[in-house]
C-alpha positions in Angstrom: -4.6 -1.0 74.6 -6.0 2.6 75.3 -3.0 3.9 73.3 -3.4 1.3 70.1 -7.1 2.4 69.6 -5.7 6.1 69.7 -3.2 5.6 66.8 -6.0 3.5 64.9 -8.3 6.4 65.3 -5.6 8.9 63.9 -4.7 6.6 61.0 -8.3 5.8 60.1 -9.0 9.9 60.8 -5.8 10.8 58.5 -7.4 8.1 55.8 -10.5 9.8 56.1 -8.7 13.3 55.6 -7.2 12.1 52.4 -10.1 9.9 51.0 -12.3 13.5 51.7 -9.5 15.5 49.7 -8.8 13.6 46.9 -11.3 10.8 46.7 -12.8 12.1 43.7 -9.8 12.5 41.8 -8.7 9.1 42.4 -12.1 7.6 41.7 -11.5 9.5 38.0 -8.5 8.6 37.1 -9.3 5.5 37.9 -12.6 5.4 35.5 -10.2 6.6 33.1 -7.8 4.0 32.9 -10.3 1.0 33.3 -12.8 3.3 30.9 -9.2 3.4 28.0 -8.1 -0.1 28.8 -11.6 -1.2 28.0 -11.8 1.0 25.0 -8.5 -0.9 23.8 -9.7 -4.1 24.3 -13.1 -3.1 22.1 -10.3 -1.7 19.5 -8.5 -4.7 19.1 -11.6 -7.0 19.2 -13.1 -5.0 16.6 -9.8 -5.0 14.6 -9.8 -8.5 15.1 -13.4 -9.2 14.0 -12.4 -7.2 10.9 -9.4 -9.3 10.1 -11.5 -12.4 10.1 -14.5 -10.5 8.0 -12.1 -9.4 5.1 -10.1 -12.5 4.9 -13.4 -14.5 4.6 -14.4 -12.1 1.4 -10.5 -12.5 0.2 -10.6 -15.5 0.6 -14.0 -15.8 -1.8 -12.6 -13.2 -4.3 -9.8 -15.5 -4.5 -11.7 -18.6 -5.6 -14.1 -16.7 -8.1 -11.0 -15.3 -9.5 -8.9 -18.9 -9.9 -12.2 -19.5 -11.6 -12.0 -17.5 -14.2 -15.7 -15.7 -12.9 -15.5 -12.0 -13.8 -18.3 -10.8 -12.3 -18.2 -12.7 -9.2 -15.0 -11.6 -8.5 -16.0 -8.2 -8.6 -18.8 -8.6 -6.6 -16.2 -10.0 -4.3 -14.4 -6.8 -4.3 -17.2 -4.7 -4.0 -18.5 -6.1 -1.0 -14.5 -6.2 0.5 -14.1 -2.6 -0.2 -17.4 -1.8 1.2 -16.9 -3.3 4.3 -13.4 -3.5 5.0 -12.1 -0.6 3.4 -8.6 0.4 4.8 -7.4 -3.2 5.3 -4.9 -5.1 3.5 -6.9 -7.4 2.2 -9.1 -5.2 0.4 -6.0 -3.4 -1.3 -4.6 -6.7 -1.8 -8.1 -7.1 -3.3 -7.6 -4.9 -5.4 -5.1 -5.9 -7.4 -6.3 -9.1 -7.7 -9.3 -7.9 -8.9 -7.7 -5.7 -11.4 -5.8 -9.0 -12.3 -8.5 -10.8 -13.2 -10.9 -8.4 -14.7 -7.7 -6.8 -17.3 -7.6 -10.9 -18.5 -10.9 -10.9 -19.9 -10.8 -7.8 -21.4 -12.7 -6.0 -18.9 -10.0 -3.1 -18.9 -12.3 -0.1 -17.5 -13.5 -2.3 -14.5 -9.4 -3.0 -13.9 -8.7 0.3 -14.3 -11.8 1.8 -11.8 -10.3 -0.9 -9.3 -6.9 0.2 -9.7 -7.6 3.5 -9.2 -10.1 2.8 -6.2 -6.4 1.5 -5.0 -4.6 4.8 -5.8 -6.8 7.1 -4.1 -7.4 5.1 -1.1 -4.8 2.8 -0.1 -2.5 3.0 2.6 0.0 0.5 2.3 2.7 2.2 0.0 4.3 -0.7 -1.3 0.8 -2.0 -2.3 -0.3 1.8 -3.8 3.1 1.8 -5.6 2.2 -1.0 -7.5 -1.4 -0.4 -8.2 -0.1 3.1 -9.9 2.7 1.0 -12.0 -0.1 -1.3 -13.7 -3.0 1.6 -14.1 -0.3 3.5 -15.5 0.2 0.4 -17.8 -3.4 0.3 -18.7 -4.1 3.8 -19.3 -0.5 3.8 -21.6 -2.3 0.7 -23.7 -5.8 2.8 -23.6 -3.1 5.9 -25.1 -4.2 8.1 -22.0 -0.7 9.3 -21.9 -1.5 12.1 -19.8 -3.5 10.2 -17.3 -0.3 7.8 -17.2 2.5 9.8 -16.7 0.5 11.6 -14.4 -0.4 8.6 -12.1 3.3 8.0 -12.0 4.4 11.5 -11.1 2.8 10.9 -7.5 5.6 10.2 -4.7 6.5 6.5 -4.3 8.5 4.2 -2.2 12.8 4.3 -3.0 12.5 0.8 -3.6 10.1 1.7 -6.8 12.3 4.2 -8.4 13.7 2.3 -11.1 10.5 0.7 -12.2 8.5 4.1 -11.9 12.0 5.3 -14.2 11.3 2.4 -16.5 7.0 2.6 -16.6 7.7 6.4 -17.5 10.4 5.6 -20.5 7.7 3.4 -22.3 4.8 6.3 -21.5 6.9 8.9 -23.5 8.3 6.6 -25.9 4.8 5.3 -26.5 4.4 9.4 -27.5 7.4 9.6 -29.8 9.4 11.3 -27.3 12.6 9.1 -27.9 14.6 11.4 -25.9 13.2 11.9 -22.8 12.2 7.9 -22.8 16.2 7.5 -23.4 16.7 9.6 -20.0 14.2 7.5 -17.9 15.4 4.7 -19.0 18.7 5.2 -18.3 17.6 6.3 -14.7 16.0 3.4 -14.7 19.0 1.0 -15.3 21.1 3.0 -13.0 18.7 2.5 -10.6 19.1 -1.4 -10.5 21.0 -3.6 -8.6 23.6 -5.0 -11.9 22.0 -8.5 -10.8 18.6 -7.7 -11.3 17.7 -9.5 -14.6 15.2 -7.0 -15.6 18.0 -4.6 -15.6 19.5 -6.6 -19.1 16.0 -5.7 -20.6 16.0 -2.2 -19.5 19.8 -2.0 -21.1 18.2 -3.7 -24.2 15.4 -0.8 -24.6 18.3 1.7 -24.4 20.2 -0.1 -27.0 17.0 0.4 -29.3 17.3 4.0 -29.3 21.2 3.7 -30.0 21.9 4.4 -26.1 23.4 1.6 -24.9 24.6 2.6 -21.3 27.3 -0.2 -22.0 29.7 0.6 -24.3 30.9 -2.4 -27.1 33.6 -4.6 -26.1 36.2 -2.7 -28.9 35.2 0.6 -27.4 35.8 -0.4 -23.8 39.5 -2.3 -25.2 40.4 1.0 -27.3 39.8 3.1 -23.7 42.2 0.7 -21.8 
């Protein structure tokens, strides 16, 4: 028995040793990890809690768009971007927004949300197509310029033909009959030959007497 309490004493001793030595780093690391596990749980509430916020205004500028209500859909925005910037929703917002305010003539509020888009959005795809339409808008407003230069930014591969397409009516929309012929034809090159969008493209080019598809008596008189 003598001999059992002897080895307890040196194991409790040796605990003792080690709890003395590095006790205090333990008890930090440990802080650490419960302190970041708790911080992660706060993040993801917090994203979660945002989620629900900007889907509830979505969801509102939604209805006062399907309405037809201008102003309240703007408002809608306004409050989305203001509280929920950097969500999906608000550049989803955006558009729709942009949507609604370019159908009843409201083009410089569509064009102030599109460009809210541009410079702050972070979904690409989303961005992408927020600089297609403003580019649209400021072509129809004849900011040439402004348009072509929206569409010079980088954009998603996926985009390429359209960007191609957007740029061939910006500079033929100048007069520049050329260069429009060029981006067009980068732009039908670009798309998949079952893309239907791609026959109007083809049809644009044919307008300027550059059909990238020659007649059918050329293409028998080559064989």
């Amino acid at each position: 028995m003598a001999t059992y309490d002897l080895e307890q004493q040196e194991q409790l001793d040796q605990v003792k040793h080690f709890w003395k030595q590095y006790g205090n780093l333990i008890t930090w690391v440990l802080v650490l990890v419960l302190g970041g596990y708790a911080a992660w749980t706060g993040y993801l509430y917090w994203q979660q809690q945002r989620a629900i916020g900007a889907g509830g205004l979505y969801e509102e500028l939604d209805r006062a768009g399907s309405t037809g209500d201008v102003d309240k859909t703007l408002q809608a925005f306004a409050d989305l971007k203001g509280k929920y910037a950097g969500t999906t929703f608000s550049e989803q917002g955006a558009l729709l927004a942009a949507k609604v305010a370019a159908e009843h003539q409201k083009a410089d509020q569509a064009k102030a949300t599109l460009q809210w888009l541009v410079d702050n959005g972070k979904n690409a795809n989303l961005v992408a197509i927020g600089r297609l339409r403003l580019a649209g808008m400021q072509m129809d407003a004849k900011q040439y310029d402004d348009a072509l230069k929206t569409m010079g930014a980088d954009m998603p591969q996926e985009f390429a033909a359209l960007v191609e397409d957007r740029r061939g009516d910006i500079l033929l929309a100048q007069g520049k009959k050329d260069e429009a012929a060029k981006a067009y034809t980068a732009a039908w090159k670009a798309m998949d030959a079952s893309v239907e969008y791609r026959r109007f493209v083809e049809g644009k080019l044919t307008a300027l007497g550059q059909s990238p598809v020659p007649p059918p008596s050329a293409a028998s008189s080559a064989q």
